[in-house]
N, C-alpha and C positions, 0 to 999 in steps of 0.2 A: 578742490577736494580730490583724492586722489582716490581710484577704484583699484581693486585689488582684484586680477585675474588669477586662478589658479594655472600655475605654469605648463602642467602634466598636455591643458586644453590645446595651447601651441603646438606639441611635441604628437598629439595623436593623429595618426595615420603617415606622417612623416620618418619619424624616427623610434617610435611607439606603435604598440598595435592596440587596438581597445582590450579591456577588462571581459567585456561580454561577446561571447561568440553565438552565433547559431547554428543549430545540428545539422540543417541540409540549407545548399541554396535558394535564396530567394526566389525563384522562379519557382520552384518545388514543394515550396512551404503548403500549398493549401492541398494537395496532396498526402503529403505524410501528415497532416493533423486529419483530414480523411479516414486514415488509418488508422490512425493512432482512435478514433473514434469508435470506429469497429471491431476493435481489441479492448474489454475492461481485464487487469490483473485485479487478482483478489489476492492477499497473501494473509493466511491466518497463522498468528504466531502463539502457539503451543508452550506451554513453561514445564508441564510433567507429561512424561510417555501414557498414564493411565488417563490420559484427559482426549488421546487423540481421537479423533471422529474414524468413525468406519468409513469405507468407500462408496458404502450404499447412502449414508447422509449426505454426502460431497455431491452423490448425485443431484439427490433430493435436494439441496441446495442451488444446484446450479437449473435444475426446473424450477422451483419458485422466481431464482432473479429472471429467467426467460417470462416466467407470467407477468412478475410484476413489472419490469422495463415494456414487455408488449414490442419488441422489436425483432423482429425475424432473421435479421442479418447480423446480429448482436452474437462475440465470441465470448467466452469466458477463460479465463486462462487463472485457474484455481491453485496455487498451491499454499503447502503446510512448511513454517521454519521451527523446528526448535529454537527456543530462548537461551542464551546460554544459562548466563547467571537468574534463575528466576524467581528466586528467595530476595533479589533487589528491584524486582520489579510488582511494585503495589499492588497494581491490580488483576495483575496474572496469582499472586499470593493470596490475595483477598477472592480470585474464583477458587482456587485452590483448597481453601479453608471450608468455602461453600459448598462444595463437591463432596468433601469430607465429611463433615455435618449433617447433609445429605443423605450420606449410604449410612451413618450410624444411627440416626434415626429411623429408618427405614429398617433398620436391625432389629431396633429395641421395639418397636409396633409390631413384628412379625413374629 
């Protein structure tokens, strides 16, 4: 019975180089995930300008993650993207509609 190797396995590190790389040397590695541990990004992505947060919230934000993580050497690297298209994205549309509903109600009661 005949077994069937895929050819590419021969060919790797020879004449081929692998598919997967890693971003720093292996000696290094437990290092830069150190890091990378000490840095959370947060990116909040925004679909309308009248939706954006003030900068006093952003604070108040990044005080609550410092309560709730309870780590002291813990970064936060906070920012805000515009969406481009955000009439195609559901659920940026569907806060969007709630937001709106929202202030008109809040209209009609006052």
């Amino acid at each position: 019975m005949e077994q069937k190797i895929n050819p590419l396995s021969f060919r790797l590190g020879t004449t081929q180089k692998h598919h997967s790389f890693w971003f720093v040397q292996p000696k290094n590695y437990s290092e830069e995930i150190q890091k990378e541990i000490d840095m959370i990004h947060i990116i909040i992505h925004i679909g309308f300008p009248n939706l954006l947060p003030i900068k006093g919230e952003i604070k108040e934000l990044d005080k609550d993650l410092q309560k709730e993580i309870n780590y002291a050497n813990q970064r936060f690297n906070i920012s805000i993207e515009k969406v481009k298209e955000p009439y195609r994205q559901p659920n940026i549309l569907a806060e969007y509609i709630a937001f709106q509903l929202k202030i008109e109600f809040h209209s009609e009661r006052q």
